[in-house]
C-alpha positions as a Markdown table, in Angstrom:
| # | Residue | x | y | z |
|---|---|---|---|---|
| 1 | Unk | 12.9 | 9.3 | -15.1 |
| 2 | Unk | 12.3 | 13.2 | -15.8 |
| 3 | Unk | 9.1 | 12.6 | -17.5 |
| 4 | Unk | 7.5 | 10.0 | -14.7 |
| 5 | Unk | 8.9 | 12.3 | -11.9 |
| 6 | Unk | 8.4 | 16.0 | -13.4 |
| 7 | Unk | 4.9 | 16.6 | -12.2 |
| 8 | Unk | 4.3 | 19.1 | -15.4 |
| 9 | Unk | 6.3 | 16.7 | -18.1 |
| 10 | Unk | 4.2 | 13.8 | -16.7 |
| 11 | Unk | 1.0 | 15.5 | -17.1 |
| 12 | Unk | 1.8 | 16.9 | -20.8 |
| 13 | Unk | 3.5 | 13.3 | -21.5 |
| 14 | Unk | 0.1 | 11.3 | -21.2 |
| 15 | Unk | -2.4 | 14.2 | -22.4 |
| 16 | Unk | 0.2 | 13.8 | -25.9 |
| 17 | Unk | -1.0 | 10.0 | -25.9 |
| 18 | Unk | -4.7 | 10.8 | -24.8 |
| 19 | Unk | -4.8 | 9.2 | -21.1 |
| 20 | Unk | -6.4 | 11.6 | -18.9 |
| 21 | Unk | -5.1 | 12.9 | -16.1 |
| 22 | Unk | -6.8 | 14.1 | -12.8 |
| 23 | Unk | -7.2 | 18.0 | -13.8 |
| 24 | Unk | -4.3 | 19.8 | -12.1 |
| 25 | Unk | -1.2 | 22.1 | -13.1 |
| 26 | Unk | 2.2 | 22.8 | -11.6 |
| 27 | Unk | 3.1 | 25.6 | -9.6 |
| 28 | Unk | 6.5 | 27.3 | -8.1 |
| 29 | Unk | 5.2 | 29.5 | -5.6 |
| 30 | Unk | 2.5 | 29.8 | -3.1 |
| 31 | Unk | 0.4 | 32.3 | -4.7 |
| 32 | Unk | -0.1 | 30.7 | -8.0 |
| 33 | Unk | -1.4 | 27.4 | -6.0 |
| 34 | Unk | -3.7 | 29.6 | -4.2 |
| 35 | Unk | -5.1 | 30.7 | -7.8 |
| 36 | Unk | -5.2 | 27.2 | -9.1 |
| 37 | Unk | -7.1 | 26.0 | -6.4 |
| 38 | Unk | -9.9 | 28.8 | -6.3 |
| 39 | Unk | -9.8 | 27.7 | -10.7 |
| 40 | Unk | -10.4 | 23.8 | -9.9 |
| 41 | Unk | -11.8 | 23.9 | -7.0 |
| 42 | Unk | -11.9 | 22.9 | -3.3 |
| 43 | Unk | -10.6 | 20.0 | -1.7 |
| 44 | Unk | -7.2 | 19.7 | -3.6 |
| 45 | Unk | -4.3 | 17.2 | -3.4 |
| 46 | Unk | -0.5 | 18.9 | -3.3 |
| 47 | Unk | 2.2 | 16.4 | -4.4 |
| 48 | Unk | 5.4 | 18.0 | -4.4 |
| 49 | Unk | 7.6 | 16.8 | -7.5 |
| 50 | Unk | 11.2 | 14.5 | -6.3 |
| 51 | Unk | 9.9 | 13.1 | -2.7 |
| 52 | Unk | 9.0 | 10.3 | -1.9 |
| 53 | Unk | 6.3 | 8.0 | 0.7 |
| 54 | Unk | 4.1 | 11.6 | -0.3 |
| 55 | Unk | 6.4 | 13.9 | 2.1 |
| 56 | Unk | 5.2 | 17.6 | 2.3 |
| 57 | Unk | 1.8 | 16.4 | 0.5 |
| 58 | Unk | -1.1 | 16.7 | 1.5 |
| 59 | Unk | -5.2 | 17.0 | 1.2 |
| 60 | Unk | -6.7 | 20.9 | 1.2 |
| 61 | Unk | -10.3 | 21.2 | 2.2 |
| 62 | Unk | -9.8 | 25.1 | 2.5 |
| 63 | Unk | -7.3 | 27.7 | 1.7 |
| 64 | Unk | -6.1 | 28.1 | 4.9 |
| 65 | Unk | -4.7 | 24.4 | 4.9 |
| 66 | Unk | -3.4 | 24.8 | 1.4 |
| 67 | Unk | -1.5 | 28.0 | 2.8 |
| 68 | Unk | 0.3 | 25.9 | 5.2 |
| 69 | Unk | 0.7 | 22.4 | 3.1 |
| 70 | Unk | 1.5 | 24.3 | 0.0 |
| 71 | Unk | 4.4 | 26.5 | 1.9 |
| 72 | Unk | 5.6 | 22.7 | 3.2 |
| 73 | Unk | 6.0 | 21.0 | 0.3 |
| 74 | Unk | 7.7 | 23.9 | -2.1 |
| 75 | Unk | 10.2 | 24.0 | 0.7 |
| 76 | Unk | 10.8 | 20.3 | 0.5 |
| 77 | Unk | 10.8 | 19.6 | -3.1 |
| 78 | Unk | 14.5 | 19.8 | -4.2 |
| 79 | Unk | 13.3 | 21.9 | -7.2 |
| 80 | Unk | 10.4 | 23.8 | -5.6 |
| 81 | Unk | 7.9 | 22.3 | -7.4 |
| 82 | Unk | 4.3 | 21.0 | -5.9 |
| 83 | Unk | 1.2 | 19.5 | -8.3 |
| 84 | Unk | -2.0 | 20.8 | -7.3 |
| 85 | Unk | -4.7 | 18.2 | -8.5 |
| 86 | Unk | -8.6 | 18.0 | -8.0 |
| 87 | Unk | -9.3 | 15.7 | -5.5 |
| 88 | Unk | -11.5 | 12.9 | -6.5 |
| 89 | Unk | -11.5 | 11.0 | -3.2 |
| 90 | Unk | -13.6 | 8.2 | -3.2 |
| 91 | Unk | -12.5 | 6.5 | -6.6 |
| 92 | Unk | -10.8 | 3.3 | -6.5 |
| 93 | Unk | -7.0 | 3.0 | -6.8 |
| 94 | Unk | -5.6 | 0.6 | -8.9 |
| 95 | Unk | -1.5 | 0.2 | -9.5 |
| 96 | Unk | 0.3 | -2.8 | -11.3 |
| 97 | Unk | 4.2 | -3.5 | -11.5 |
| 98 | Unk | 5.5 | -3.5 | -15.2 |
| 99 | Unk | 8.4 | -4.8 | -16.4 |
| 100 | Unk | 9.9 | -3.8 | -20.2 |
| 101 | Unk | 13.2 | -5.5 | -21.6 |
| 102 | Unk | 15.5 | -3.4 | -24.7 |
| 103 | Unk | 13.9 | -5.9 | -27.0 |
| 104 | Unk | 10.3 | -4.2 | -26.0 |
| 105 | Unk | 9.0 | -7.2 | -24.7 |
| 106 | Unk | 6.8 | -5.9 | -22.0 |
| 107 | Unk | 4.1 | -6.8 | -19.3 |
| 108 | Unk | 2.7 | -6.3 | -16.1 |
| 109 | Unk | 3.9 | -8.7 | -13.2 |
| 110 | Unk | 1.1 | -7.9 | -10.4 |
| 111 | Unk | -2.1 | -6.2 | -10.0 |
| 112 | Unk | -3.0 | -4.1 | -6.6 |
| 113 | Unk | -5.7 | -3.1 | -5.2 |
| 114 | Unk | -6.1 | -0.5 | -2.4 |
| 115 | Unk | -8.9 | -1.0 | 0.3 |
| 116 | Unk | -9.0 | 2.6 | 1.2 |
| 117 | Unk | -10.4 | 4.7 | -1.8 |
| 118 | Unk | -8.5 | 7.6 | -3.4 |
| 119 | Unk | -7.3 | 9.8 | -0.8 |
| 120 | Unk | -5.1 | 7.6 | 1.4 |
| 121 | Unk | -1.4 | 6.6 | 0.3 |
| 122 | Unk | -0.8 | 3.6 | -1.0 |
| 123 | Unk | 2.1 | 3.3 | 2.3 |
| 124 | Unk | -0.8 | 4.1 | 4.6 |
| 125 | Unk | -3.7 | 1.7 | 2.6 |
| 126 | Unk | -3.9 | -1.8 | 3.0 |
| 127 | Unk | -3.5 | -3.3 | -0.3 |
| 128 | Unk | -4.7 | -6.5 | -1.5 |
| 129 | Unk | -3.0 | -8.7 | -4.4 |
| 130 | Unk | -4.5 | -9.9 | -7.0 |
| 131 | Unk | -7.6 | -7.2 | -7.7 |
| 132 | Unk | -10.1 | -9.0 | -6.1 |
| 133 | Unk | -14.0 | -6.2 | -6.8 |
| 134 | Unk | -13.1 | -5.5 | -10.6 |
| 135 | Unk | -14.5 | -7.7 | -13.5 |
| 136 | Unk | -11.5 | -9.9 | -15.9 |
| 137 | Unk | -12.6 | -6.8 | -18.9 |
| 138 | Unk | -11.5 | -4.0 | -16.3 |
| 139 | Unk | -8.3 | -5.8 | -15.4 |
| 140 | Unk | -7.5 | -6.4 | -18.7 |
| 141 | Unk | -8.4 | -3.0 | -19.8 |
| 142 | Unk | -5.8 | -1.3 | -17.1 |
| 143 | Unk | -3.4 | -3.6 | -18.0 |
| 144 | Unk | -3.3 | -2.4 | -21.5 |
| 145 | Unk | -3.3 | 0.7 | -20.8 |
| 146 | Unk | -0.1 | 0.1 | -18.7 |
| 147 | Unk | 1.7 | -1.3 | -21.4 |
| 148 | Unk | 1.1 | 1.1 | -23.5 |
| 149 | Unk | 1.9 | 4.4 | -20.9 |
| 150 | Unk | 5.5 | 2.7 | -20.1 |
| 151 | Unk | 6.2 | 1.8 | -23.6 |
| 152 | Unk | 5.6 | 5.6 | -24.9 |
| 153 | Unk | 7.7 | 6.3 | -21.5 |
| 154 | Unk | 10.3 | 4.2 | -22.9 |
| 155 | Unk | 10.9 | 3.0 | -19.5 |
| 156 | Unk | 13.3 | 0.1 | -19.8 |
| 157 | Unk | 13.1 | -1.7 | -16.5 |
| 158 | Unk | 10.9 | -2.2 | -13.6 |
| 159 | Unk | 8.0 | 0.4 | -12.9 |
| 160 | Unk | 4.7 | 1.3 | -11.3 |
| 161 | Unk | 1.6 | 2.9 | -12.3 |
| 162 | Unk | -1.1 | 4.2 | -10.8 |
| 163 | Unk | -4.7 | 4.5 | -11.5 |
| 164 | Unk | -8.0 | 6.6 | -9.9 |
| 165 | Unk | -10.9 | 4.1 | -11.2 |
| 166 | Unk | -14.3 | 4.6 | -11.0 |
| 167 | Unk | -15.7 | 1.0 | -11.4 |
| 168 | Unk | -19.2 | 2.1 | -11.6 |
| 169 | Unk | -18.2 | 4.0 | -15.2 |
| 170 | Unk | -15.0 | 2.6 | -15.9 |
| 171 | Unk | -13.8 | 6.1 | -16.0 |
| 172 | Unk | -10.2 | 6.1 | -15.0 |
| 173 | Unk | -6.9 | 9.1 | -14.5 |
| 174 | Unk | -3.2 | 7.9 | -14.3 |
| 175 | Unk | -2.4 | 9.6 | -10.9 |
| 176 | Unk | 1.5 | 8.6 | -11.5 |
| 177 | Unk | 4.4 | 6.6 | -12.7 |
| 178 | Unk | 7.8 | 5.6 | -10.5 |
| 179 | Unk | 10.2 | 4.8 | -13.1 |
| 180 | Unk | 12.2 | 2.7 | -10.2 |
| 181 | Unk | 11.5 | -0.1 | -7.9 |
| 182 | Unk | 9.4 | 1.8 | -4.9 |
| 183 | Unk | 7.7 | 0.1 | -2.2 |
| 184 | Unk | 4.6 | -1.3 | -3.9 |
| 185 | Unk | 7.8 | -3.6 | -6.3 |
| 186 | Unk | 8.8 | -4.9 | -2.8 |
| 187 | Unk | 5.1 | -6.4 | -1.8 |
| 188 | Unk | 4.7 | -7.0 | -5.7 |
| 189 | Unk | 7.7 | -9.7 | -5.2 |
| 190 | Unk | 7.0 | -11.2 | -2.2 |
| 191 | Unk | 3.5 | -11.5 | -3.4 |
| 192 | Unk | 3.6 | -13.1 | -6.7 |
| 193 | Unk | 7.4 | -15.2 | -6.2 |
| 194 | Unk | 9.2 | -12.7 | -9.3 |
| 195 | Unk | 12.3 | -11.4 | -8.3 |
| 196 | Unk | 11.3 | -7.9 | -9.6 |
| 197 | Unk | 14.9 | -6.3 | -8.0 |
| 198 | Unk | 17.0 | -9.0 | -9.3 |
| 199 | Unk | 15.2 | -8.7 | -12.8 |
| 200 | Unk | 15.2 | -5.0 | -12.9 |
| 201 | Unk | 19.2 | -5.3 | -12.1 |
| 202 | Unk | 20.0 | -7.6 | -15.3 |
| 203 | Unk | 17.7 | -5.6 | -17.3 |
| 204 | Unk | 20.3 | -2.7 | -16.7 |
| 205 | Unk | 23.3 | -5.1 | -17.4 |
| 206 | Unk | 22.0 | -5.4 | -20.9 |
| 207 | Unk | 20.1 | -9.0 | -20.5 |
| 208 | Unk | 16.6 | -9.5 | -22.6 |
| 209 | Unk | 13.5 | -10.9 | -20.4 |
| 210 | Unk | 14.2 | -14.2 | -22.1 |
| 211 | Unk | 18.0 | -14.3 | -21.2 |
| 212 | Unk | 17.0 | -14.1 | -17.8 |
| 213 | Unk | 16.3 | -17.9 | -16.0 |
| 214 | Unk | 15.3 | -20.7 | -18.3 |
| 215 | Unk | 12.8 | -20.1 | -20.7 |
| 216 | Unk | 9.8 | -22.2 | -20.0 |
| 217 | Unk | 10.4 | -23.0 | -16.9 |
| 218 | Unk | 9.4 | -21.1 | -13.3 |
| 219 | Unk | 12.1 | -19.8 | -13.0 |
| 220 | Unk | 11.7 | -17.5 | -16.3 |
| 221 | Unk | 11.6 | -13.8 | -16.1 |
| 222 | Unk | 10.2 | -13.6 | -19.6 |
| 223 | Unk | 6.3 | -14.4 | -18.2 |
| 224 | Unk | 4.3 | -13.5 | -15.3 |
| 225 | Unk | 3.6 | -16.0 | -12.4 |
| 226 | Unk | -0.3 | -17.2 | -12.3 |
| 227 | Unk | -1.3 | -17.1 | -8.8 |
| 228 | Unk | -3.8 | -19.5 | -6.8 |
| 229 | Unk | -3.7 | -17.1 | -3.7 |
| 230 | Unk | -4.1 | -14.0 | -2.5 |
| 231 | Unk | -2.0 | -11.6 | -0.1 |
| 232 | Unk | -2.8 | -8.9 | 2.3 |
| 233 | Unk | -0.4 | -6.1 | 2.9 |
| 234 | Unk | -1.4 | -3.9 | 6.2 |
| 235 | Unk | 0.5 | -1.1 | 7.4 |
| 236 | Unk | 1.8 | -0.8 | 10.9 |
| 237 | Unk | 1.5 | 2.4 | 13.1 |
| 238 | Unk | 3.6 | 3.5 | 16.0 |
| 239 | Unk | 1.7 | 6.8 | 16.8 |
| 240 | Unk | 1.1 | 5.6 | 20.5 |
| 241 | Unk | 4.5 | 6.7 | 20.9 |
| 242 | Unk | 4.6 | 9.6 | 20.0 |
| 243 | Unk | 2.8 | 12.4 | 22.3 |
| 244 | Unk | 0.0 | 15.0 | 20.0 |
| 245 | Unk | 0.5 | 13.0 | 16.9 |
| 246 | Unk | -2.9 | 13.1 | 15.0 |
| 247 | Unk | -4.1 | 9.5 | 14.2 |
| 248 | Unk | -5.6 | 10.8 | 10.9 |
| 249 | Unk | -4.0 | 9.0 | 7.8 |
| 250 | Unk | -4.1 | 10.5 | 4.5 |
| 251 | Unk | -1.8 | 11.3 | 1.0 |
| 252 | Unk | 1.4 | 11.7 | 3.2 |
| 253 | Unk | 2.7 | 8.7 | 4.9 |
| 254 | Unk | 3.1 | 8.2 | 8.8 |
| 255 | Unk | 3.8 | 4.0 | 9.0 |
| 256 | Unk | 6.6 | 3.0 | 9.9 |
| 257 | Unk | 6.3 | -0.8 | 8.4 |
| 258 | Unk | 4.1 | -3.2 | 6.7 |
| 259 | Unk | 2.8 | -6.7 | 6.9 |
| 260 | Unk | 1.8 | -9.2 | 4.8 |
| 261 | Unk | -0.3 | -12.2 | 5.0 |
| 262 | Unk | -1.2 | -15.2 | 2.7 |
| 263 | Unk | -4.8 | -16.9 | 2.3 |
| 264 | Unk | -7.2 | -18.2 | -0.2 |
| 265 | Unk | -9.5 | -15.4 | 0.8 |
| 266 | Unk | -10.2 | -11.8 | 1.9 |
| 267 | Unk | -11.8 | -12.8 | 5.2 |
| 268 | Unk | -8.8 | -15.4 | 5.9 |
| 269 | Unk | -5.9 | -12.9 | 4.9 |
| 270 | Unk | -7.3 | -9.9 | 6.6 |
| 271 | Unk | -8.1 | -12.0 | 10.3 |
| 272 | Unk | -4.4 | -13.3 | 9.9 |
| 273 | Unk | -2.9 | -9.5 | 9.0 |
| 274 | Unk | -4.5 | -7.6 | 11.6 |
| 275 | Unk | -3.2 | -10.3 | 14.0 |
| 276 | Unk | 0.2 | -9.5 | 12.8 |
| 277 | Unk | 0.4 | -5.9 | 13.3 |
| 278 | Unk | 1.0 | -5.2 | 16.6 |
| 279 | Unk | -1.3 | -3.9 | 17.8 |
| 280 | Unk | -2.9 | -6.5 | 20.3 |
| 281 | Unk | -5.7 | -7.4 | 17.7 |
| 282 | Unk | -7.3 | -11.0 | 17.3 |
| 283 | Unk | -8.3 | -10.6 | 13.8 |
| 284 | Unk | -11.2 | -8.3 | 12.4 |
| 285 | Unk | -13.5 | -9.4 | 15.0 |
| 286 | Unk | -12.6 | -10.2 | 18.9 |
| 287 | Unk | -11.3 | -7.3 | 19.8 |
| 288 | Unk | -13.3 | -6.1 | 23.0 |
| 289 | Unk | -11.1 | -3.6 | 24.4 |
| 290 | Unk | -11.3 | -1.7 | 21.1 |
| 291 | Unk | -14.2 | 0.6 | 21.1 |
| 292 | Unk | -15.4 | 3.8 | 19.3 |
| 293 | Unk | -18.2 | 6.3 | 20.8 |
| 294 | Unk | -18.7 | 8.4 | 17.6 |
| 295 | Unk | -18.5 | 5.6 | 14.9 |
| 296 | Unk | -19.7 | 7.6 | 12.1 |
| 297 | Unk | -16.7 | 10.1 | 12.6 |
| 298 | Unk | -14.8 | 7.0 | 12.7 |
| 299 | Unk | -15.7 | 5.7 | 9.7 |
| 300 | Unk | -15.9 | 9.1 | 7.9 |
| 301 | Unk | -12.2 | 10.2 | 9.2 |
| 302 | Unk | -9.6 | 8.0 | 8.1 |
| 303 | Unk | -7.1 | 6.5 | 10.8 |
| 304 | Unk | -4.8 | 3.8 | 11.8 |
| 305 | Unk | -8.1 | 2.1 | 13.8 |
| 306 | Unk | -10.5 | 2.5 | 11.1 |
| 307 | Unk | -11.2 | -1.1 | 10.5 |
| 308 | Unk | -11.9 | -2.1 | 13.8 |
| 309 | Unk | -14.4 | 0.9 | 13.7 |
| 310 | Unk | -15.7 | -0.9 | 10.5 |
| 311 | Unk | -16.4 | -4.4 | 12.7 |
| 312 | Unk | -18.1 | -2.4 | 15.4 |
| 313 | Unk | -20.0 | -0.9 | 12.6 |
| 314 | Unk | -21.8 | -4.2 | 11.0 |
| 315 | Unk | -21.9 | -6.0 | 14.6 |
| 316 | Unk | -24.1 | -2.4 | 15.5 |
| 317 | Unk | -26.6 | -3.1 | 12.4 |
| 318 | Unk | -24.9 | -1.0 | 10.3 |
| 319 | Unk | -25.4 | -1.6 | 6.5 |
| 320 | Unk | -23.2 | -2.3 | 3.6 |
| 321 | Unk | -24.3 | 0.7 | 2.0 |
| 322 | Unk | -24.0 | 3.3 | 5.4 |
| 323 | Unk | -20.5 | 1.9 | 5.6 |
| 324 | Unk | -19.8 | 2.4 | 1.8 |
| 325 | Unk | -21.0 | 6.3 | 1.9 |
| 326 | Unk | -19.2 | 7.1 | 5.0 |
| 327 | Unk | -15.8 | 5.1 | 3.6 |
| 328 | Unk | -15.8 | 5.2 | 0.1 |
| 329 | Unk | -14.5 | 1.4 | 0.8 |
| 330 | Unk | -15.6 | -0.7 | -2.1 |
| 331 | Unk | -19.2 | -2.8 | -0.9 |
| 332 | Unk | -17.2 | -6.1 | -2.2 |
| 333 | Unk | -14.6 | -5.4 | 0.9 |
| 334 | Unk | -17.3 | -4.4 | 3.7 |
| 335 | Unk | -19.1 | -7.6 | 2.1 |
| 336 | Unk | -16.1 | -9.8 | 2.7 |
| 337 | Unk | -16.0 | -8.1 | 6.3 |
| 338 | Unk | -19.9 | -9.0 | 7.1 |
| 339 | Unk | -19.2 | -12.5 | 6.6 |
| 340 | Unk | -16.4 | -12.5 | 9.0 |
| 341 | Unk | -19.4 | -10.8 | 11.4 |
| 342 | Unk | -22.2 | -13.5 | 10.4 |
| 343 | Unk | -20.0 | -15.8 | 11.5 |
| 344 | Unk | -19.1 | -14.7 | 14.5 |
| 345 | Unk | -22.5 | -14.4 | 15.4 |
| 346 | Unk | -22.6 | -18.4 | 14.5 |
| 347 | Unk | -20.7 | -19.4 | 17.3 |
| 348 | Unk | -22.0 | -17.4 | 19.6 |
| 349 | Unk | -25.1 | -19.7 | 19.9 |
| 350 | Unk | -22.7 | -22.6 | 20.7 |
| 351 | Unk | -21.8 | -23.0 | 24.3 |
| 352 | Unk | -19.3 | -25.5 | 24.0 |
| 353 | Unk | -16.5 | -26.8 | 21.3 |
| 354 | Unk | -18.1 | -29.9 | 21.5 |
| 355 | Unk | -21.2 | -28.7 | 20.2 |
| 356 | Unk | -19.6 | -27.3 | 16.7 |
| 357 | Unk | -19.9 | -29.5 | 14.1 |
| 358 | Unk | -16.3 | -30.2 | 12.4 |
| 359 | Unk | -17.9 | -28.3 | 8.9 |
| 360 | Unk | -17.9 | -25.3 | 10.9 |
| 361 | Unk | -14.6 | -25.8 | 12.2 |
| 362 | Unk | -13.6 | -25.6 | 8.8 |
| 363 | Unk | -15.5 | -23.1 | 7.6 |
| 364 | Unk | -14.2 | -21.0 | 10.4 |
| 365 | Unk | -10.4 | -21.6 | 10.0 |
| 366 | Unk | -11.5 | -20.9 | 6.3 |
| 367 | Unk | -12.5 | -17.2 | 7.6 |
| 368 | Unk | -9.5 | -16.8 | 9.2 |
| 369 | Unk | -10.2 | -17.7 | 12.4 |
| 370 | Unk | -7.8 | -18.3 | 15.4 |
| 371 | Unk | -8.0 | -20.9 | 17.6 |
| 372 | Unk | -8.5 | -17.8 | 20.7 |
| 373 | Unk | -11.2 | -16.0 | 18.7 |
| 374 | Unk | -13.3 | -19.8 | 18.5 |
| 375 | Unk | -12.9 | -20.4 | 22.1 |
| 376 | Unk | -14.0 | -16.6 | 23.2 |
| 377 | Unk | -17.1 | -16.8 | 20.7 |
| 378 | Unk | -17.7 | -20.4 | 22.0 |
| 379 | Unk | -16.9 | -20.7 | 25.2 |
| 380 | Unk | -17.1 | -17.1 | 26.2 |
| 381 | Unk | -15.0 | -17.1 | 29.3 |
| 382 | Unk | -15.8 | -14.7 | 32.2 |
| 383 | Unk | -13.4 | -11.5 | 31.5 |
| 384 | Unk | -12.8 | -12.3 | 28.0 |
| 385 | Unk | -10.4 | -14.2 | 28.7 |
């Protein structure tokens, strides 16, 4: 637990195995991150060691923001400790849950991916189960190289890492390691079917992977569960409520829940999600009273409403590859997002249900498509209605 959650024995843990780490050091007081950061470089992340959902963390453009997140989160760290790292913002993040049994039977349970790039917090990202833009080689790649990080950990029990990838290179850093069950394990459970809490909790009785359920069967915690699915996990805002709060997201969390949604693809389990959050949505596309008057801002500045900027983006003509170099969101996702556009556009040129042909109906409902969001592209009722 002291080497994943030490910033400094974390860093010197993985270097003594050769996985690199995003260049960084850890500091004690104020002045010495001020120093670091003039030595690395502008912007910076600060992760303060022993909090958690990234509290007193932060992203520094200049030194007068590190002066003031810097001051924050040695305050809050119980042993006045923050990480200043070199921000690579824009890199892929990548985590899986692993699971390692005393007899050193070990492997990972579910792969992640974040649609925000590197930058946002995995609380504040919507996250996507399994990877869905890497290739099989990358996947299996990361996963080897989780086994072999918790294994040298000696980490006996349920865990998470995290990666910054670069997919273009393959080039990857471990950002971190919770040695514990954290918020990713609950999603990583309810995603894949494996009890990770319940396995975790034997595991520290003293029962083996294979001791746990009955081997061969579904019910065995000794392999991982195949899936034939994917989830969507979105994270709800309340900042509405609250009276000056900035709607910029970033490394330190502001949601205040999560939902997740089930689909056989991106387009269907994104429409569903952003239906489920609360926030008055139809799905990706539908949404007239949502509108943005500086979209590239939008779409440059992270917040809660990003991806509804994103839809008004591509219905404006925007291309994949604007969107991509204002976001940093992976062209796979924003592709995924188009088609959700295109088809909009579809049923637009029908004027009544009658006129759809039943493929369409299908192929719509395969996108994700509620039953309001047909009639209002269809039927297009005065008002919006």
């Amino acid at each position: 637990i002291e080497k994943a959650e030490d910033r400094l024995l974390f860093k010197q843990t993985m270097e003594s195995i050769g996985q690199p780490c995003i260049p960084s050091d850890v500091v004690e007081t104020l002045e010495d991150a001020l120093e670091l950061a003039e030595k690395i470089g502008y912007p910076v992340i600060v992760r303060p060691a022993f909090t958690m959902g990234g509290e007193g963390g932060g992203i520094c453009k200049t030194r007068e923001e590190l002066e003031v997140i810097a001051e924050a989160g040695l305050r809050l760290s119980p042993i006045t400790q923050i990480l200043v790292e070199k921000c690579i913002s824009g890199w892929k993040e990548i985590e899986f849950e692993v699971i390692r049994d005393a007899n050193d039977h070990c492997f990972t349970v579910a792969s992640m991916e974040n649609f925000d790039p590197l930058g946002i917090h995995t609380g504040e990202s919507i996250v996507v189960a399994p990877t869905c833009s890497l290739t099989e080689e990358q996947v299996t790649m990361l996963q080897q190289l989780s086994i072999q990080c918790i294994r040298h950990l000696g980490i006996v029990g349920e865990c998470n890492i995290q990666y910054a990838f670069n997919a273009e290179t393959n080039d990857y850093r471990i950002i971190e390691v919770n040695a514990r069950l954290s918020r990713s394990s609950a999603l990583a459970s309810k995603a894949t079917g494996y009890p990770l809490a319940f396995v975790a909790a034997k595991i520290a009785l003293g029962y083996t992977l294979d001791e746990i359920g009955e081997m061969g069967t579904p019910n065995s915690a000794y392999v991982a569960p195949q899936l034939d699915y994917m989830i969507c996990k979105i994270p709800r805002w309340d900042l509405t409520k609250f009276a000056g709060v900035s709607r910029r997201i970033g490394s330190s969390m502001k949601s205040v829940g999560e939902i997740m949604s089930i689909g056989r693809s991106f387009e269907e389990i994104i429409q569903k999600g952003l239906r489920m959050i609360g926030q008055g949505m139809h799905g990706f596309v539908g949404n007239d009273h949502t509108r943005f008057e500086n979209l590239d801002d939008e779409l440059a500045n992270p917040t809660d409403l990003r991806i509804f900027a994103i839809a008004q983006a591509l219905e404006e003509g925007y291309t994949i590859e604007r969107i991509y170099e204002l976001t940093k969101i992976d062209p796979w996702f924003i592709g995924k997002l188009k088609n959700i556009v295109d088809f909009k556009a579809l049923l637009l040129t029908f004027n009544t249900l009658e006129d759809v042909p039943a493929e369409t109906l299908r192929r719509a409902k395969e996108l994700g498509f509620s039953d309001f969001q047909i009639a209002r592209f269809v039927l297009k009722p005065e008002g919006g209605n």
